[in-house]
Backbone as JSON, one array per atom type, in Angstrom:
{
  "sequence": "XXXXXXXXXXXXXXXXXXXXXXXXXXXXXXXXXXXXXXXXXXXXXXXXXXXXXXXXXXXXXXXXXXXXXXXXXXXXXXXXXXXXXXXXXXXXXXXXXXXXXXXXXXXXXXXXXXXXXXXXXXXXXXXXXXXXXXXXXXXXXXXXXXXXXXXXXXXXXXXXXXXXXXXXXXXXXXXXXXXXXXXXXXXXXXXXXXXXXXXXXXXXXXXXXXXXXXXXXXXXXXXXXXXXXXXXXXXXXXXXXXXXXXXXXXXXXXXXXXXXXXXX",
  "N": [[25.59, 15.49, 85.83], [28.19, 15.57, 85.17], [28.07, 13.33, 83.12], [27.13, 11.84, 79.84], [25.85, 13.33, 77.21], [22.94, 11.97, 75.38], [24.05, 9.84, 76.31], [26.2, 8.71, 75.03], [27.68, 11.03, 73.84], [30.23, 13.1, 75.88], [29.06, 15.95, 77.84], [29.41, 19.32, 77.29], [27.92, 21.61, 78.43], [26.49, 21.25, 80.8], [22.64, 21.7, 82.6], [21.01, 21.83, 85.05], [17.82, 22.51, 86.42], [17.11, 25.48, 85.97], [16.24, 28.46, 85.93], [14.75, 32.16, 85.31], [13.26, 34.6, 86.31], [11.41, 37.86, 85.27], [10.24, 39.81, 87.43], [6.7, 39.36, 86.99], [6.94, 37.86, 84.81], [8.08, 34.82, 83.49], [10.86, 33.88, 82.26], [13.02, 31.68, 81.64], [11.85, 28.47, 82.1], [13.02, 26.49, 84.59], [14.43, 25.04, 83.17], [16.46, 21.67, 81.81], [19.21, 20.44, 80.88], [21.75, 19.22, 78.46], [24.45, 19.67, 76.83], [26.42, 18.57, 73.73], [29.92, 18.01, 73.85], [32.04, 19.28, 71.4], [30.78, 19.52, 69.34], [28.57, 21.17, 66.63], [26.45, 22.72, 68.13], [23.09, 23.9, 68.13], [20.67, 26.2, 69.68], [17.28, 26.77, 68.97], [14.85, 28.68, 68.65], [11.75, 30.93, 68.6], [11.03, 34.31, 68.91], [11.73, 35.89, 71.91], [11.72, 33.35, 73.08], [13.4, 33.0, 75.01], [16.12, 32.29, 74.77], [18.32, 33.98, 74.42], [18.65, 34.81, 77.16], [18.75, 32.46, 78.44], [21.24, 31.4, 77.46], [23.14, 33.98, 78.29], [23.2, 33.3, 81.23], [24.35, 30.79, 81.61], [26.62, 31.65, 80.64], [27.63, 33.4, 82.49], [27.16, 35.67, 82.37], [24.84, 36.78, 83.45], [22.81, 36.15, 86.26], [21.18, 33.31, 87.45], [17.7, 32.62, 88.64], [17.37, 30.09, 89.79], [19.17, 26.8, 90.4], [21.63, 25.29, 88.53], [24.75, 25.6, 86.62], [27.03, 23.81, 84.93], [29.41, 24.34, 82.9], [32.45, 23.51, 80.62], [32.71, 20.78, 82.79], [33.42, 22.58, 85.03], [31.89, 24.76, 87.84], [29.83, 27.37, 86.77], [28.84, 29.9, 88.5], [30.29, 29.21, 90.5], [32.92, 28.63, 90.37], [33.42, 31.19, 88.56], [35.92, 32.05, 87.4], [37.87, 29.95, 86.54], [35.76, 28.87, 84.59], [35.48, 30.99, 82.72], [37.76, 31.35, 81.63], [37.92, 29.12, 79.73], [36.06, 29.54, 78.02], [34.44, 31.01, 74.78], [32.45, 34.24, 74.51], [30.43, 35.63, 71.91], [28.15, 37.97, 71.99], [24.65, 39.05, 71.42], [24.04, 42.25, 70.46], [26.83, 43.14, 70.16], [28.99, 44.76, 72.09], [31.86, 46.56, 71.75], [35.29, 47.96, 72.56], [35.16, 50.57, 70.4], [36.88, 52.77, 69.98], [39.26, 51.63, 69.23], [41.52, 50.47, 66.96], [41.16, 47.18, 65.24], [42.96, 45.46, 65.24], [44.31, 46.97, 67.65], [42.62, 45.86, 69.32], [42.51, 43.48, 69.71], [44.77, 43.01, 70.61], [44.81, 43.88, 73.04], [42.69, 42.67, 73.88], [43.69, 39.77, 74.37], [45.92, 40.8, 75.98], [44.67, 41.05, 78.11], [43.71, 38.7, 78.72], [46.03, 37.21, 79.92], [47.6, 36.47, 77.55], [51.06, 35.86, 76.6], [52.99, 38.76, 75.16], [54.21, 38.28, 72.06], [52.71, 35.95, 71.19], [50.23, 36.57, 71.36], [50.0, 38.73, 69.42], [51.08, 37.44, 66.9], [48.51, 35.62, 67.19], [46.88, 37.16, 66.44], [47.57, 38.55, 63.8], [47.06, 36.0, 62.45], [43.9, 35.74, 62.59], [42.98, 37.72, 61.88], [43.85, 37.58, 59.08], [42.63, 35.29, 58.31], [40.14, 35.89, 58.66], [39.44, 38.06, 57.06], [40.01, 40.38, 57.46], [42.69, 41.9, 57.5], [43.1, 43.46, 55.52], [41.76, 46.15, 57.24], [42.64, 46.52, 59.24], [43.84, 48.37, 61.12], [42.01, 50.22, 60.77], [39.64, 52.45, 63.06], [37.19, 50.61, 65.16], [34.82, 51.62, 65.6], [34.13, 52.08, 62.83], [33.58, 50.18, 61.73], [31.81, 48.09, 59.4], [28.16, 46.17, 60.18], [29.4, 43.19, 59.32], [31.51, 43.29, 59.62], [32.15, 43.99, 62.14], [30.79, 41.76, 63.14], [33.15, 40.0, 62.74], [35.3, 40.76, 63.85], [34.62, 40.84, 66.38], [34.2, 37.71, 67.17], [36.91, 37.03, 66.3], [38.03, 38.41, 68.77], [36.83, 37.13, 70.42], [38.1, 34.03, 69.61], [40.36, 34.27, 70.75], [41.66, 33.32, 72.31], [41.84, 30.78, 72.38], [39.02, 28.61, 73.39], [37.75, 26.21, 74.91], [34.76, 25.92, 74.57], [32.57, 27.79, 72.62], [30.55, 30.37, 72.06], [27.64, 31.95, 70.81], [25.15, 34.15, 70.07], [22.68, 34.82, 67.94], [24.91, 35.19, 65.63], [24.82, 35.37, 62.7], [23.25, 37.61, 62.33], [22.27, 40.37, 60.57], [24.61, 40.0, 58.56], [26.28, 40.16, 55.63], [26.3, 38.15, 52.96], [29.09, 37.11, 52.1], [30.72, 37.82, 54.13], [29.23, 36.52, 56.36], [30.05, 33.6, 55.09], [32.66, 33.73, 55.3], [33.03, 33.66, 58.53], [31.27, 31.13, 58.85], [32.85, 29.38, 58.1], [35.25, 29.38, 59.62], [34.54, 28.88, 61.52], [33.29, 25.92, 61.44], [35.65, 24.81, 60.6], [37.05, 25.56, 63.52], [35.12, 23.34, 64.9], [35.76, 21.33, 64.11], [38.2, 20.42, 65.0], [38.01, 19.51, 67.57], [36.59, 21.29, 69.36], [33.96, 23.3, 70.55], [30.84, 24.94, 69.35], [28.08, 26.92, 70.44], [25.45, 28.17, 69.47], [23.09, 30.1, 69.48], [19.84, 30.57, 67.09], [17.11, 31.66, 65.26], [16.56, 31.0, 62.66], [15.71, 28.92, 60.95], [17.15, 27.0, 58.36], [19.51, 27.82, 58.4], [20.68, 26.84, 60.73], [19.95, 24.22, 60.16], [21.73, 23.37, 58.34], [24.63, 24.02, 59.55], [24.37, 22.41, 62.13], [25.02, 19.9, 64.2], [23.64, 18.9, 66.5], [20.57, 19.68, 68.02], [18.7, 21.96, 70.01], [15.54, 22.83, 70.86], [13.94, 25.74, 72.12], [10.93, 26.66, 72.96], [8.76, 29.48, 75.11], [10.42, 29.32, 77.26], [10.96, 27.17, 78.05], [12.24, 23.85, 76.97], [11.65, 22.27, 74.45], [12.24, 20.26, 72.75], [15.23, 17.77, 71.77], [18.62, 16.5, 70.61], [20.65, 14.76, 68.67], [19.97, 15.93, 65.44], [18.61, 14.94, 63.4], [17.14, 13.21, 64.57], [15.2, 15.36, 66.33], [14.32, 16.3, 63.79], [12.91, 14.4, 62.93], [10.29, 12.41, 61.12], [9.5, 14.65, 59.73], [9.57, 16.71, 56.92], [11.96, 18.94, 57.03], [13.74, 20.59, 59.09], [12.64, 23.27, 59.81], [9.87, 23.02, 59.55], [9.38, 20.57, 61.57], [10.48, 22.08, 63.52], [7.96, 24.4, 64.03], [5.81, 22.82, 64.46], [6.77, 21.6, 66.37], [6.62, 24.16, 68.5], [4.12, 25.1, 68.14], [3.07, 26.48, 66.29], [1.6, 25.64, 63.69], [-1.73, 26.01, 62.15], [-2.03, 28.55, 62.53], [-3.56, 31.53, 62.4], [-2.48, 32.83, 60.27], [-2.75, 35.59, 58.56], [-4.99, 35.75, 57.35], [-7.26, 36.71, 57.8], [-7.14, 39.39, 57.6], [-8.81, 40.35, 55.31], [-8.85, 42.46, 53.9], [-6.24, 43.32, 52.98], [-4.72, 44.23, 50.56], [-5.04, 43.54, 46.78], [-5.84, 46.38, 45.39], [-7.43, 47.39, 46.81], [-9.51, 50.01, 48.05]],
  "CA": [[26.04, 16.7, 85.13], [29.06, 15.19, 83.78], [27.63, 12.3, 81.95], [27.28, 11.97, 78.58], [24.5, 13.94, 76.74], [22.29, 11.14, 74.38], [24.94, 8.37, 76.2], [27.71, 8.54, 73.98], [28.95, 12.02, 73.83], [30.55, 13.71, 77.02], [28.62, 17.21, 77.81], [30.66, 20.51, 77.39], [27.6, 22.43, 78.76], [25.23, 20.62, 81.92], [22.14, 22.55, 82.81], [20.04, 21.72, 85.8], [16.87, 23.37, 87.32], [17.17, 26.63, 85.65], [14.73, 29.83, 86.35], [14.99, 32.96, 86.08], [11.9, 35.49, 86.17], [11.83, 39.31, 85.15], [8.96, 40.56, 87.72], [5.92, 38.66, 86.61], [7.39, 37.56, 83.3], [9.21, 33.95, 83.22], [12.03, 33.81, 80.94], [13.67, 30.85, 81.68], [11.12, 27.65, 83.3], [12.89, 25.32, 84.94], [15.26, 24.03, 82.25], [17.12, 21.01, 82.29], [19.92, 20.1, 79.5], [23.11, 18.61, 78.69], [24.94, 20.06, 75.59], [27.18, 17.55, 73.75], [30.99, 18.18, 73.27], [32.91, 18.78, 69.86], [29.75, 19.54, 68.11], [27.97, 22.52, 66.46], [24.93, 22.91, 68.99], [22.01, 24.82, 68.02], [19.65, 26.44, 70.44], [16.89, 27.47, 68.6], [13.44, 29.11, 68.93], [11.17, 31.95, 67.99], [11.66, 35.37, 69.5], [10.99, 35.48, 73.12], [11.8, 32.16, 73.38], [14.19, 32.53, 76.4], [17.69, 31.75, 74.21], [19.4, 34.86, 74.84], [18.63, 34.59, 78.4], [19.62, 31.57, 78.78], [23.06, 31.76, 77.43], [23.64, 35.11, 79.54], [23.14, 32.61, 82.15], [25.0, 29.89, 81.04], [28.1, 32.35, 80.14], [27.95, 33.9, 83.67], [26.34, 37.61, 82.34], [23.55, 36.99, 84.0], [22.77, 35.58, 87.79], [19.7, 32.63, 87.69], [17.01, 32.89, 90.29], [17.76, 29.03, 90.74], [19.5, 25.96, 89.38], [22.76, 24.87, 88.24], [25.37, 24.94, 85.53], [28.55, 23.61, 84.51], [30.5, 24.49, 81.94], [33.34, 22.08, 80.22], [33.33, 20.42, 83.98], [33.01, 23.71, 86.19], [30.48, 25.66, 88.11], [29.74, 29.02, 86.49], [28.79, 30.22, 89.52], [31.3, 29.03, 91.67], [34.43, 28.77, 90.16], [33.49, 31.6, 87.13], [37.18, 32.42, 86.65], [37.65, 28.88, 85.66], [34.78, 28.66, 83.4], [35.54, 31.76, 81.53], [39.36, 31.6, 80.75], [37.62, 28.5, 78.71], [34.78, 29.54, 76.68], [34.46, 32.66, 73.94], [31.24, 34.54, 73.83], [30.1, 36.75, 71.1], [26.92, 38.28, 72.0], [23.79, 39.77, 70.79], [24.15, 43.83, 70.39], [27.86, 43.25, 70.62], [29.32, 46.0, 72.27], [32.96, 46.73, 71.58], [35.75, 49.41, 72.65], [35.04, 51.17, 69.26], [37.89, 53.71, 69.41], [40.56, 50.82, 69.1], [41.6, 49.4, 65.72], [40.75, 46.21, 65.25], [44.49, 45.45, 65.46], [44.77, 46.96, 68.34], [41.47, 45.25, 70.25], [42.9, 42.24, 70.0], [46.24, 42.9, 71.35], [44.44, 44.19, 74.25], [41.86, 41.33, 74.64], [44.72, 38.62, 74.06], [46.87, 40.58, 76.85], [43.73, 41.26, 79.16], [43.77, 37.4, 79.15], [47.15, 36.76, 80.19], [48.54, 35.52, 76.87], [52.03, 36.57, 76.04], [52.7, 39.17, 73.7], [54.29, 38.09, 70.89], [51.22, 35.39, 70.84], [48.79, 37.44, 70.92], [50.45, 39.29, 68.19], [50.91, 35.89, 65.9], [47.42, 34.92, 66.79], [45.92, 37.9, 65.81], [47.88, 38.37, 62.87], [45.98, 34.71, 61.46], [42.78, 35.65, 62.63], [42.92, 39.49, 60.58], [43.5, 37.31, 57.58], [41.42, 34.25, 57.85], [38.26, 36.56, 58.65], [39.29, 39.04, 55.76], [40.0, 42.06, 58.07], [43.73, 42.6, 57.25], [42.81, 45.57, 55.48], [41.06, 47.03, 57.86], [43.28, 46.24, 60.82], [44.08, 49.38, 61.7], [40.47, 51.59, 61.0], [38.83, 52.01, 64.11], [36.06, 49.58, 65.17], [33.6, 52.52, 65.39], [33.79, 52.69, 61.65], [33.64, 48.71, 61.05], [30.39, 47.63, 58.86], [27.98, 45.44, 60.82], [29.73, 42.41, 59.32], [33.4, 43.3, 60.26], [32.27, 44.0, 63.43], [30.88, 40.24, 63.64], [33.94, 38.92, 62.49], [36.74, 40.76, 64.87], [33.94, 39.83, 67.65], [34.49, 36.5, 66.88], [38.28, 37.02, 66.71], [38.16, 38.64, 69.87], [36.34, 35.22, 71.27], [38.63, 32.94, 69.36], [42.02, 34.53, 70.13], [42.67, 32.42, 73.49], [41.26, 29.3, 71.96], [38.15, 28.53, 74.28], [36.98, 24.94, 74.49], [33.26, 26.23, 74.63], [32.12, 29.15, 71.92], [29.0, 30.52, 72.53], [26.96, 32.73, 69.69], [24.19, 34.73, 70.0], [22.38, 34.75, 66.59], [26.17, 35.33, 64.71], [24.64, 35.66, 61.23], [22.03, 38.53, 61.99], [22.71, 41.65, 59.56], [26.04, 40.29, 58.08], [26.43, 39.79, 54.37], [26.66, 36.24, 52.55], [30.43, 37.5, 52.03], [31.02, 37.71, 55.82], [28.5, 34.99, 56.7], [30.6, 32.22, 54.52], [33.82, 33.86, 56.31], [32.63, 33.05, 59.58], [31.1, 30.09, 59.2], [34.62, 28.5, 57.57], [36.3, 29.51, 60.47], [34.02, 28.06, 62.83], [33.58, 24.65, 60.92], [37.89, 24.66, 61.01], [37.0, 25.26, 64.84], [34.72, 22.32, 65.37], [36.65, 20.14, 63.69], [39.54, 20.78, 66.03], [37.06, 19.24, 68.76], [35.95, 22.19, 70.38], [32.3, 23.09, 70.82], [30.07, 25.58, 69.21], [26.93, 26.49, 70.64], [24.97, 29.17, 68.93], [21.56, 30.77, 68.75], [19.19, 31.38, 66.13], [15.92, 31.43, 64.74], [16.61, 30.69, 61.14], [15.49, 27.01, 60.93], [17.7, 26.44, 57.22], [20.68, 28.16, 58.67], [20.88, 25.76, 61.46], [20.14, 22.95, 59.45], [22.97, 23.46, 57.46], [25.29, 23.97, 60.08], [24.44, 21.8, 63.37], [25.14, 18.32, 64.26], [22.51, 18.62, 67.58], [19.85, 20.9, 68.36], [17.47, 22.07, 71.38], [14.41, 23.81, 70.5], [13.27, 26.3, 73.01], [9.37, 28.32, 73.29], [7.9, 30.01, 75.98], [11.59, 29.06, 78.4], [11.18, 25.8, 77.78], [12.49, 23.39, 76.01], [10.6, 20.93, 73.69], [12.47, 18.5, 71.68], [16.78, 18.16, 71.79], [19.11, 15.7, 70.29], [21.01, 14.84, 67.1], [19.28, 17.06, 64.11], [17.87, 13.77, 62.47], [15.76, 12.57, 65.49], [14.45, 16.07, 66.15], [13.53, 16.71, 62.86], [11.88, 13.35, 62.81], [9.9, 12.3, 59.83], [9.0, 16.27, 58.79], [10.64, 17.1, 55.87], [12.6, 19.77, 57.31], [13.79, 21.11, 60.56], [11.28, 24.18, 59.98], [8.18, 21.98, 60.04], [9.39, 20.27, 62.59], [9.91, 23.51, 64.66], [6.75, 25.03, 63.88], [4.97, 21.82, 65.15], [7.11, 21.62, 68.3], [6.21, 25.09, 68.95], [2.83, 24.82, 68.25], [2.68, 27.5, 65.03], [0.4, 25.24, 63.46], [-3.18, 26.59, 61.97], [-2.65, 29.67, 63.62], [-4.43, 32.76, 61.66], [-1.39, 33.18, 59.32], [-3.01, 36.96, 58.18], [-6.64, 35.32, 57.12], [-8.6, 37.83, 58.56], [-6.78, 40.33, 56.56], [-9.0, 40.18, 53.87], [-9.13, 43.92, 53.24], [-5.5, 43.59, 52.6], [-3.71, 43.96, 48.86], [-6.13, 43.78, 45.81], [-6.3, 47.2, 45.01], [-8.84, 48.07, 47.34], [-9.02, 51.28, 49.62]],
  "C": [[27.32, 16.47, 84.34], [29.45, 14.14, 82.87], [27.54, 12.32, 80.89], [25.88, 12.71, 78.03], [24.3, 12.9, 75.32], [23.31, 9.83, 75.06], [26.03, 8.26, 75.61], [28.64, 9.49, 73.69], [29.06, 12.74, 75.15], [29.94, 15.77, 76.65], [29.46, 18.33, 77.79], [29.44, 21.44, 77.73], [26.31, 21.55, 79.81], [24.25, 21.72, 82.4], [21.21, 21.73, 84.0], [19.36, 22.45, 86.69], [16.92, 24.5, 87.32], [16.09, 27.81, 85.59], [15.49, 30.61, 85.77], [13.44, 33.63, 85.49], [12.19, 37.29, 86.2], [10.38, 39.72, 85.84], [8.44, 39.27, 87.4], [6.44, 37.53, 85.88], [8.45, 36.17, 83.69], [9.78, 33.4, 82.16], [12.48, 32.4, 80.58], [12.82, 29.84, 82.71], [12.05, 26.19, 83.64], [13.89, 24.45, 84.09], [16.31, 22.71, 82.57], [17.8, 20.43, 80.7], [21.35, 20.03, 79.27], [23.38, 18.95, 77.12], [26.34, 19.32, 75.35], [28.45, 18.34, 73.42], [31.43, 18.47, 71.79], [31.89, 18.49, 69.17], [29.26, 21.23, 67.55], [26.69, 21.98, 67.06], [24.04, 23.8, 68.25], [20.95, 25.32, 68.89], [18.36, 27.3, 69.73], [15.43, 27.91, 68.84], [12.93, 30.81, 68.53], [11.69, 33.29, 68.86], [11.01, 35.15, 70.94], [11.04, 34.19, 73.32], [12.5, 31.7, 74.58], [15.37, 31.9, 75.94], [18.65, 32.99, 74.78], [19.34, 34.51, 76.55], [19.2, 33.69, 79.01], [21.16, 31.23, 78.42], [23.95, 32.88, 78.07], [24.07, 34.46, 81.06], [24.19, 31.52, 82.21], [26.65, 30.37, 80.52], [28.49, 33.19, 81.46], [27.81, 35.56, 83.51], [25.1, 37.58, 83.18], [22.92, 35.64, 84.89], [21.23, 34.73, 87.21], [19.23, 32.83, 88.87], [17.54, 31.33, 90.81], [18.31, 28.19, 89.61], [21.4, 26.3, 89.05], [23.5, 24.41, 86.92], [26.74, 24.64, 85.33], [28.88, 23.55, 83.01], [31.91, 23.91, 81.64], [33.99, 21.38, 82.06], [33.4, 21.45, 85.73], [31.85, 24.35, 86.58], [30.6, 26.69, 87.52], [29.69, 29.88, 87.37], [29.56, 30.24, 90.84], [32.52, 28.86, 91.47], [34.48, 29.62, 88.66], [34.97, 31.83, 86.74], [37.7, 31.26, 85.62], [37.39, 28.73, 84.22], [35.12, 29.81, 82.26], [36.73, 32.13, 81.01], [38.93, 30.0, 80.03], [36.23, 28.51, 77.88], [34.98, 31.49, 76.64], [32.93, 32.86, 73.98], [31.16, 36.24, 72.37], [28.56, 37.03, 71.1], [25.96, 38.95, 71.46], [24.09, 41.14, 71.34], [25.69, 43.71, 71.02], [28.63, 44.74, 71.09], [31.14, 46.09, 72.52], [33.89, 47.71, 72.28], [36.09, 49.34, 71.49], [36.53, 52.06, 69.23], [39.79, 53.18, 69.36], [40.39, 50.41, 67.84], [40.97, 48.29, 66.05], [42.01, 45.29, 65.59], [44.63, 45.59, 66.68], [43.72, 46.21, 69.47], [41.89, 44.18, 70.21], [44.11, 42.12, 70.71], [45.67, 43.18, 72.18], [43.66, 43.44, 75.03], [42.94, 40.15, 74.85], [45.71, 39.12, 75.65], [45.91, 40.6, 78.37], [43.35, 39.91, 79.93], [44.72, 36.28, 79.31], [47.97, 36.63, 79.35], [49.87, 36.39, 76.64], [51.87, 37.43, 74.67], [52.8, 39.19, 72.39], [53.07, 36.9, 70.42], [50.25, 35.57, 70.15], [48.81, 37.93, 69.41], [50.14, 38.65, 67.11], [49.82, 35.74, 65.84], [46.69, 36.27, 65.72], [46.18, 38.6, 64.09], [46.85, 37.26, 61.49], [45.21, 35.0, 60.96], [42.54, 36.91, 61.83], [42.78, 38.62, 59.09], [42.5, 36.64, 57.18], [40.41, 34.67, 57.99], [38.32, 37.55, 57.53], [39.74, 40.69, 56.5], [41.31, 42.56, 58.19], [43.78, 43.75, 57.1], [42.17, 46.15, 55.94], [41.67, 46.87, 59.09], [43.67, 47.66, 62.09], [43.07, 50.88, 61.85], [39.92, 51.14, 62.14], [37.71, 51.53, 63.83], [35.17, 50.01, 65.01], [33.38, 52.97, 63.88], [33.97, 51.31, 60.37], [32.02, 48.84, 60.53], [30.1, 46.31, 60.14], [28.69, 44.11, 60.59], [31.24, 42.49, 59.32], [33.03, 43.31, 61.77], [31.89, 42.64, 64.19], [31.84, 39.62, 63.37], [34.97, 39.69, 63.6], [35.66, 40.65, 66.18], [33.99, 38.93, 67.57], [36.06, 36.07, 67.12], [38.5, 37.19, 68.15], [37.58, 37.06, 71.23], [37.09, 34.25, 71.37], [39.91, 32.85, 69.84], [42.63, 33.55, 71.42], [42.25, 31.06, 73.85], [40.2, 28.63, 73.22], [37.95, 27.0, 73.82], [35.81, 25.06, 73.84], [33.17, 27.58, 73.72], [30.91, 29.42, 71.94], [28.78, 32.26, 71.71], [26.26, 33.08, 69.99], [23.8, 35.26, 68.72], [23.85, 35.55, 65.44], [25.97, 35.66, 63.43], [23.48, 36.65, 61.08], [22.89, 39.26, 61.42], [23.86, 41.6, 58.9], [25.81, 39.32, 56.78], [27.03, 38.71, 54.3], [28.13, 36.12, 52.25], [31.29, 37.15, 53.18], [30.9, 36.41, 56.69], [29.51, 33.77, 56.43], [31.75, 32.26, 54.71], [33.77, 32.93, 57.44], [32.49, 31.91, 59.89], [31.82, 28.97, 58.4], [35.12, 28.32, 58.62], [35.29, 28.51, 61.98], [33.59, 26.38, 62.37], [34.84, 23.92, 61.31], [37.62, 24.31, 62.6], [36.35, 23.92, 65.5], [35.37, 20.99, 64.96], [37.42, 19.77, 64.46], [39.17, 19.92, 67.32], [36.58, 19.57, 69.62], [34.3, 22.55, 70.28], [31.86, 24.45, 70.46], [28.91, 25.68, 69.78], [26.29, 28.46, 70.11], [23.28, 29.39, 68.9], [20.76, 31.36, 67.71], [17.44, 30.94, 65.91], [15.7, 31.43, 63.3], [17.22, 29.31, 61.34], [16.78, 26.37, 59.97], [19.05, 26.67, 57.61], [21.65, 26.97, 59.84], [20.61, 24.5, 61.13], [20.87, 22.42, 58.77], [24.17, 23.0, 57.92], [25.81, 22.6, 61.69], [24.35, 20.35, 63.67], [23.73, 18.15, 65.36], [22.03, 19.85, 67.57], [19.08, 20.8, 69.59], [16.51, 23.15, 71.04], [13.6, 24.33, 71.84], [11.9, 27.17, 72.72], [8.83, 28.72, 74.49], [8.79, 29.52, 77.41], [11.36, 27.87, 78.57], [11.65, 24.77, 77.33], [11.84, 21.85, 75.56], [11.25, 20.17, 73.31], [14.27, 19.05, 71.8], [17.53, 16.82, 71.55], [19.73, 16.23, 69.07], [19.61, 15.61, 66.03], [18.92, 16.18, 63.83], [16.91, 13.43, 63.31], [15.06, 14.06, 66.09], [13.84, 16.33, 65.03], [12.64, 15.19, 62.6], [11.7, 12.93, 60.85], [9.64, 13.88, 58.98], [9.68, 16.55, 57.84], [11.57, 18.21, 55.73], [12.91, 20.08, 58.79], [12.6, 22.07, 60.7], [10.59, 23.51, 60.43], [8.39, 21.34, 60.92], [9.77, 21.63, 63.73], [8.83, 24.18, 64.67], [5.38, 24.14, 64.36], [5.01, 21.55, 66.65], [6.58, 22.73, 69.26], [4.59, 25.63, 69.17], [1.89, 26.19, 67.58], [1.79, 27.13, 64.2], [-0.71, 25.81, 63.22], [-3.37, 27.8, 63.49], [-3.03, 30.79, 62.11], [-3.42, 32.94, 60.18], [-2.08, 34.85, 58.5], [-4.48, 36.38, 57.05], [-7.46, 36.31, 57.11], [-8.21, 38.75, 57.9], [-7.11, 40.59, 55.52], [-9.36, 41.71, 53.09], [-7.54, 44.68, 52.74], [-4.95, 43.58, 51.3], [-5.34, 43.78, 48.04], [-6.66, 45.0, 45.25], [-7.26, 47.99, 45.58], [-8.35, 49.23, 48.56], [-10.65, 51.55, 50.02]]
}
């Protein structure tokens, strides 16, 4: 678990023998996976694929039926205080306290996590500008657009510098304005040698961005390494996800032939 993931780079996220099951329904089979350091990670897969789940898990929101993880070196489970005064999450359906500025949500996350206050202050000062939300520092959050509200969630992640950052699809509903905010500031961050690990299901977006990937379907995971040896020979990451997954000569809307053409 705290070997190197591929041999050469030291893991900032170990996963072994991971479950969990909702009722019938298994989310998560069994996983086993070592996420490399001081990279942009990608976890990606179709919907239902068992990504959110597994990073709920993996961030300590949400208890596995079995199995084991460490986080930069710690148990999640057993020493979470540890683990989570070093990693930021920003999650899917972020949920905020709305009736704070944005200004003031950070002074309150920054002191909620010990840091001094003129710190906090300074940091959050930066982070208002370098995400663009100066001028808006002081409108409450309940009246941020969806893509302000991904960027001071993000602030709120970044402000007590986490080794480990952990995304839940970060670029759903937020304008190419926002988007090319964001993903500046988190570039700057990996550089630094801290560790992204993010979810999505937009193949080009993560091809863009990610040094390694892990492709999950059906709580599994199929193929994981550097982005060049998963995508293989295919001429894209897509096609190579859509093969791993096994999207392939499926119906693609064939049978639909009473659709479009004018006909009723």
């Amino acid at each position: 678990m705290t070997g190197s993931a591929g041999g050469t780079v030291p893991a900032a996220v170990g996963v072994r023998g991971l479950w969990k099951r909702f009722g019938d329904q298994v989310a998560v089979a069994g996983i086993d996976l070592e996420l490399p350091a001081g990279q942009f990670v990608g976890l990606v897969g179709p919907n239902g694929a068992g990504k959110t789940t597994t990073l709920s898990m993996v961030t300590g929101l949400l208890r596995p039926d079995s199995g084991r993880i460490l986080v930069a070196g710690h148990d999640v489970w057993a020493d979470p205080v540890a683990v989570k005064s070093r990693i930021g999450i920003l999650p899917e359906g972020l949920r905020l306290f709305e009736r704070l500025s944005g200004r003031e949500l950070l002074a309150y996350t920054g002191r909620l996590r010990g840091l001094p206050g003129e710190e906090v202050d300074q940091r959050a000062t930066q982070l208002l500008d370098v995400l663009d939300l100066a001028g808006a520092q002081h409108k409450l959050v309940v009246d941020y657009s969806t893509g302000m509200r991904k960027k001071i969630g993000l602030a709120t992640a970044l402000l007590h510098n986490p080794e480990v950052l952990f995304l839940d699809e970060p670029f759903e509903g937020v304008d190419p304005v926002s988007a090319q905010t964001i993903r500046g500031v988190l570039e700057r961050y990996t550089a630094s040698g801290a560790t992204v690990v993010f979810s999505s299901h937009v193949m080009e977006l993560v091809e863009s961005l990610c040094d390694w990937v892990a492709v999950m379907a059906a709580g599994r995971i199929r193929a994981h390494g550097p982005l060049a040896e998963v995508r293989g020979a295919a001429p894209s990451l897509q096609a190579a996800f859509l093969e791993l997954v096994g999207a392939h000569g499926r119906d693609d809307g064939q049978s639909l032939d009473w659709l479009g053409g004018g006909a009723r």
